[in-house]
N, C-alpha and C positions, 0 to 999 in steps of 0.2 A: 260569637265573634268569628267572620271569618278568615282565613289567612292563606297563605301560598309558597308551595316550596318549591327551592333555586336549589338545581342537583349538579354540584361538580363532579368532573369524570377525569380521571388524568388516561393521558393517552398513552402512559410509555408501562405503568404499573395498571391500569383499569381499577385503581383504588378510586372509593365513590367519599364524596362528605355531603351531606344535605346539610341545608340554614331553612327556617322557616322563615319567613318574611309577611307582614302587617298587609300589608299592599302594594300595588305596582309602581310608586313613585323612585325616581332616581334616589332620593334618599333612603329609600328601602334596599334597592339592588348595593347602593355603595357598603350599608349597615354591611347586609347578608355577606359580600364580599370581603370585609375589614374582620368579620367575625371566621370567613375562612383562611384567612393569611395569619393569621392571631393563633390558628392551633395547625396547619399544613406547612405554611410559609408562601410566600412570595414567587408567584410564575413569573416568568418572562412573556408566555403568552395565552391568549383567552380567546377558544375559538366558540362560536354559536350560529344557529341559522341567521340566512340573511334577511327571512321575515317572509319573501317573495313567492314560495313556496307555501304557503300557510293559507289556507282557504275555509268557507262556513263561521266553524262555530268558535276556531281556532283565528280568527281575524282578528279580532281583537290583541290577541296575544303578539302577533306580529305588530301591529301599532305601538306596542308596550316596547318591544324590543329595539325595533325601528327608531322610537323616538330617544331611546338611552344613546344611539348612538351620536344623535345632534345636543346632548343634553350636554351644558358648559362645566356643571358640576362634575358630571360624570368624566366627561372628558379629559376635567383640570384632574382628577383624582387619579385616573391612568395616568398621564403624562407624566405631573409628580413622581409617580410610583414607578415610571418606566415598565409599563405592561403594555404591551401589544395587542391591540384586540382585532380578532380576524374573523370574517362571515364565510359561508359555503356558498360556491358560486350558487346563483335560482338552479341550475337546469341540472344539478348534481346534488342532489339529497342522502345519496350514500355518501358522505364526507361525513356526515354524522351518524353514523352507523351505532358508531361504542357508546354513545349518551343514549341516542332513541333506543336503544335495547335494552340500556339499565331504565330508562324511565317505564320502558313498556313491562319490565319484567318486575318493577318497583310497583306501579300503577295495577297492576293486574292481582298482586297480593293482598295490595293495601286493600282494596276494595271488598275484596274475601273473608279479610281477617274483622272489617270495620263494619261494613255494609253500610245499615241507616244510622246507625249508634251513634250520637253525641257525646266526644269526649271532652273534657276540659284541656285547657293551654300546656299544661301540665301533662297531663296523660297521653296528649298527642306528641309532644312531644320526646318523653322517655320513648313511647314506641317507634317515632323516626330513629331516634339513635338505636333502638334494639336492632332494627330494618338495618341501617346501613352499615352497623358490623354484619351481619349477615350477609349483605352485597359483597363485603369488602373478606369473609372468609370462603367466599368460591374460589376454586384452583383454577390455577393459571394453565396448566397443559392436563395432560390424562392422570388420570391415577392407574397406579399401576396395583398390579391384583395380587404383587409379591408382599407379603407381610414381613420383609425383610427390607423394602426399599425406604429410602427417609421418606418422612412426611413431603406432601405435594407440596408445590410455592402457589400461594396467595398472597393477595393484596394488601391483607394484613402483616404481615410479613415484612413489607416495606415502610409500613406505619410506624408500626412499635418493635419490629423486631424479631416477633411472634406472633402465635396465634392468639386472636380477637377471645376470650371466652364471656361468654355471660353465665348469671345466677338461674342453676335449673328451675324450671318453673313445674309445680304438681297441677294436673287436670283438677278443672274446678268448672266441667260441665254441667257435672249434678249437683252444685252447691248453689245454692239461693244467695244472693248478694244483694247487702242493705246497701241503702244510702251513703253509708258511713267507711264503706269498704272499697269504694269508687279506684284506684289502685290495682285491685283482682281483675276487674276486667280486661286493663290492659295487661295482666298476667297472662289471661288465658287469649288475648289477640294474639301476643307474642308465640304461645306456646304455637296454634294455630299455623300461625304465618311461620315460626323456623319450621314447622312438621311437613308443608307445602311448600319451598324450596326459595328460590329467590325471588324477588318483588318488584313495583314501578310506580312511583309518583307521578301526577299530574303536572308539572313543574311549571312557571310561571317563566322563570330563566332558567333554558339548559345550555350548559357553557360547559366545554371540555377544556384540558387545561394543560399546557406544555412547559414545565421547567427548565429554568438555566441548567440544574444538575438535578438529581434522584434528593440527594441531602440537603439541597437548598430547598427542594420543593414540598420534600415530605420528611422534615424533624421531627 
């Protein structure tokens, strides 16, 4: 099966959430968006490229984008919801600076940790979420070298409150893995990809994301 992931970036925290999505159709993008309001909350506004800038192989993608914004459904589900959706001018491609770095930084992981491997809906899955705490516990300014100072601020931090932890994983390089164990692999993608640093999805929608408040935006 294949599917496609829609990477929110908020602009004021650089906290990340990914949705996976079936396919390009507006009722895919509204899904992926209802499922990021359902556990982030409600922006005020939703920025993305304007398409015009998108060239070769990545054409396509711009048509997808493009045509969400003349889509009636899409439209009527902003308006309802009072979200603002805004593009980067064509001739200014740094306006999306903060999304195309976490994608590129997502995308360039993911690839590492995956290669050709075939995972199931399930296994890809857990490892998005492993991936975007992991985006989501990079510091926000320098760390400092004093083992007296508090912990750095991240992105998680503004999530939950704290920091992001996940369940340590043991290397399972030399272990032979049945059919039956399918699970282990995405143990050791993860372990892999937190060991090599931060990551980038291919993203189908990348839409950064501006809130009324920090606490409307991210409960």
């Amino acid at each position: 099966m294949k599917c496609y992931i829609c990477v929110f970036v908020c602009f004021k925290t650089k906290a990340v959430h990914i949705e996976i999505v079936r396919d390009l159709t507006s009722e895919a993008f509204i899904a992926a968006l209802k499922g990021f309001i359902g556990r982030r909350g409600k922006p005020a506004e939703i920025y993305s490229d304007c398409g015009t800038n998108f060239i070769a192989a990545v054409r396509e993608l711009k048509r997808v984008v493009a045509s969400l914004t003349k889509d009636e459904l899409v439209n009527k589900f902003f308006a309802d919801e009072s979200i603002r959706w805004k593009f980067n001018p064509p001739a200014a491609p740094h306006f999306g600076g903060l999304w195309e770095a976490t994608i590129k930084s997502a995308k360039l992981h993911l690839k590492r940790t995956i290669g050709k491997q075939i995972l199931t809906y399930e296994e890809f899955l857990t490892l998005i979420i492993q991936i975007e705490a992991c985006l989501n516990s990079l510091p926000l300014c320098q760390i400092s070298e004093d083992p007296s100072e508090p912990s750095v601020l991240r992105s998680d931090h503004f999530i939950i409150g704290t920091a992001l932890t996940t369940i340590p994983e043991k290397n399972l390089f030399d272990e032979k893995i049945s059919s039956l164990k399918r699970w282990k692999p995405t143990q050791q993608y993860f372990r892999v990809f937190g060991n090599g640093g931060p990551v980038s999805i291919s993203p189908i929608f990348n839409v950064a994301i501006n809130g009324k408040n920090r606490n409307k935006m991210l409960n």
